[in-house]
C-alpha positions as CSV (number, residue, x, y, z in Angstrom):
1,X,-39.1,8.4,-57.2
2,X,-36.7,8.3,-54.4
3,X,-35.9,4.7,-52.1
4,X,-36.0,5.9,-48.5
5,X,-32.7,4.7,-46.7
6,X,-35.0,4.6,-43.3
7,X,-37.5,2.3,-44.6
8,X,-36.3,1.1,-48.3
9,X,-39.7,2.2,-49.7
10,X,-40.4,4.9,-52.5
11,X,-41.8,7.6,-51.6
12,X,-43.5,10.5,-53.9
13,X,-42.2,13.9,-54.2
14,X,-45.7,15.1,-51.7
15,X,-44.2,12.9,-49.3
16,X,-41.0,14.8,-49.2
17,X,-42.3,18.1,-49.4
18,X,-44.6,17.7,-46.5
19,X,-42.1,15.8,-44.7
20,X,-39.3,18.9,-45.3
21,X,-41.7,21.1,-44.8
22,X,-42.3,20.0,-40.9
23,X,-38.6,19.4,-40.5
24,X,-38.0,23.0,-41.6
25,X,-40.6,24.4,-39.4
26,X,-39.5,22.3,-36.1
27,X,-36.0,23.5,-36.5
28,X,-37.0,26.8,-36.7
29,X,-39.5,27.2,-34.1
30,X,-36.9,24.7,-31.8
31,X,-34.4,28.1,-32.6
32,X,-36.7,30.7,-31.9
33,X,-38.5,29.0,-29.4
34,X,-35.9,30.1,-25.9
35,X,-36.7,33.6,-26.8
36,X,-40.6,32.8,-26.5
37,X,-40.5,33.3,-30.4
38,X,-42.1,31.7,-33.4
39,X,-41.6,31.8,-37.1
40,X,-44.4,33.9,-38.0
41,X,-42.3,36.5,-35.3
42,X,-39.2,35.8,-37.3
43,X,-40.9,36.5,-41.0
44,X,-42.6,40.3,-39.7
45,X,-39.1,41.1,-38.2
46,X,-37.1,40.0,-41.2
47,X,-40.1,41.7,-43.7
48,X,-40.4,45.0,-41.6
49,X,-36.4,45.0,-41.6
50,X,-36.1,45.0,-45.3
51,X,-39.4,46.7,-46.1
52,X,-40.7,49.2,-43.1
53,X,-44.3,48.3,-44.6
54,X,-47.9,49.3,-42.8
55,X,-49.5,46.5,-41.2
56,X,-51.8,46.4,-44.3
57,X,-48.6,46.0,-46.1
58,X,-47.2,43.3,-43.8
59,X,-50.4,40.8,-43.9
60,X,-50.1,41.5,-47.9
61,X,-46.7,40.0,-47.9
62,X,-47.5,37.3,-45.6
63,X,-50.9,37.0,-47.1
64,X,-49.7,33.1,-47.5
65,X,-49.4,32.2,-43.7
66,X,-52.7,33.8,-43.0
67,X,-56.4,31.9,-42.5
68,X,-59.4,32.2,-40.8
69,X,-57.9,31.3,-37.3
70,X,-55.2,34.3,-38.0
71,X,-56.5,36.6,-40.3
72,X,-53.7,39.4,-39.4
73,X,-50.6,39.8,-37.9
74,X,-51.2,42.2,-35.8
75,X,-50.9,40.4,-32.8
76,X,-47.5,39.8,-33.5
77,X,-46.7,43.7,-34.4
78,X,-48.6,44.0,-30.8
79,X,-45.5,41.3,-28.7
80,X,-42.9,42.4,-31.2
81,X,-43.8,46.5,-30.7
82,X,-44.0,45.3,-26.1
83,X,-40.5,44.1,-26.5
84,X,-39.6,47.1,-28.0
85,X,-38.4,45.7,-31.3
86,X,-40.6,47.5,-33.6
87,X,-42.0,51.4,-33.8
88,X,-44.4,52.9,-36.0
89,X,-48.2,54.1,-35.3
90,X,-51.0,52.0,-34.1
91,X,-53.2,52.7,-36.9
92,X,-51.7,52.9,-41.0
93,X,-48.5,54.0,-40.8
94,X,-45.2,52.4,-41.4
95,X,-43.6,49.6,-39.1
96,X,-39.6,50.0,-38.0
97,X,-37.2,48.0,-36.2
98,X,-36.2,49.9,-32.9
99,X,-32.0,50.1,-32.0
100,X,-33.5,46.8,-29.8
101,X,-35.1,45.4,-32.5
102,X,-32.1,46.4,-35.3
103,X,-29.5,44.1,-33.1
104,X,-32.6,41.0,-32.3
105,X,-32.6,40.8,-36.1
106,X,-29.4,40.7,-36.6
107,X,-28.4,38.4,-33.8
108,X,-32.2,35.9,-35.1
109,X,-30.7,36.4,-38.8
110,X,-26.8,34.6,-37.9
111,X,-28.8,31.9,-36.0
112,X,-31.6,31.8,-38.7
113,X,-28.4,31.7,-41.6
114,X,-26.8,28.7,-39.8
115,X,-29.9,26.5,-39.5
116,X,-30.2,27.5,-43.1
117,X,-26.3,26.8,-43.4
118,X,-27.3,22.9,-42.1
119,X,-30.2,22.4,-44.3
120,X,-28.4,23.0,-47.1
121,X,-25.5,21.1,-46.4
122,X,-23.9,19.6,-49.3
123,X,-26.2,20.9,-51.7
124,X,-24.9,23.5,-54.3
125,X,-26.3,26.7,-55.7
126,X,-27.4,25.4,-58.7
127,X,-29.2,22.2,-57.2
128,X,-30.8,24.7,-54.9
129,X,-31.8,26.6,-57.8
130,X,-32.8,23.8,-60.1
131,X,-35.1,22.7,-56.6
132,X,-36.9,25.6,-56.3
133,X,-37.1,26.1,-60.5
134,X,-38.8,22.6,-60.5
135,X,-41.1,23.2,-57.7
136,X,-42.3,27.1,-58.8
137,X,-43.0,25.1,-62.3
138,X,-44.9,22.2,-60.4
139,X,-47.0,24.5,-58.2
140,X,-47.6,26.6,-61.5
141,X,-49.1,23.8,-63.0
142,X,-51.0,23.5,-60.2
143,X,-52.1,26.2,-59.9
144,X,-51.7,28.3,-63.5
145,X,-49.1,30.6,-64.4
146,X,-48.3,33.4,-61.4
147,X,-45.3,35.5,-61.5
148,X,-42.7,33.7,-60.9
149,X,-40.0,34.6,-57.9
150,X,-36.5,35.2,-58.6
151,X,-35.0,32.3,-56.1
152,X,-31.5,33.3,-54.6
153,X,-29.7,30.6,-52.0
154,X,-30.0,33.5,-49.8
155,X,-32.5,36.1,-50.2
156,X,-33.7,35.0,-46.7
157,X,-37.2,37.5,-46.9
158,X,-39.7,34.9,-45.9
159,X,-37.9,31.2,-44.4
């Protein structure tokens, strides 16, 4: 276990994980937040820029950010398609970034990369990759073997 320099207690790894996880999502959302954005906007732009999938296709991907009080992301295709970011069909067909939308991703992605950049400060490749090896073998034991992903320090798809 870890000694917290804050309090000089130890605290278990759940501890850190849920306390990482809210600092993670309040820098993002603080990033995204001046361009009346949130991360959920931020994953179906970065997915629909690497994949082009259907909305079917999109919730699949992002099946684990979705519950009962948001069973689809369709109203985020809706703001993202009124700001003229994304394209495709209102029913099945596939999702596209507009020219708009091409140079909002790429101007979210540098931001995104550099709050990325901070959290990862001082931390190498390998202990990134040992990290995310220790914690796709914890969940799996969890949870029971699932196919497991092929971490990169910066595949970017889903953060």
């Amino acid at each position: 276990m870890n000694t917290s320099e804050i309090t000089g207690q130890r605290r278990p790894i759940g501890y850190w994980i849920k306390h990482l996880h809210g600092l993670v999502e309040g820098s993002l959302d603080g990033l995204l937040a001046g361009q009346g954005l949130t991360r959920r906007h931020w994953q179906v732009l970065n997915v629909v820029a690497t994949d082009s999938p259907t909305l079917a296709g999109l919730d699949t991907a992002l099946a684990p950010f979705l519950d009962d009080r948001r069973p689809s992301l369709r109203p985020l295709v809706d703001d993202l398609r009124g700001r003229g970011w994304l394209k495709g069909p209102e029913g099945e067909g596939r999702l596209a970034l507009t020219a708009a939308g091409i140079r909002a991703h790429q101007e979210l992605r540098r931001q995104v990369n550099a709050d990325r950049a901070r959290l990862t400060e001082g931390i190498g490749a390998e202990e990134y990759l040992a990290t995310i090896d220790v914690l796709t073998r914890m969940s799996a034991n969890l949870t029971g073997p699932t196919e497991p992903a092929k971490p990169t320090t910066n595949s970017g798809n889903i953060v």
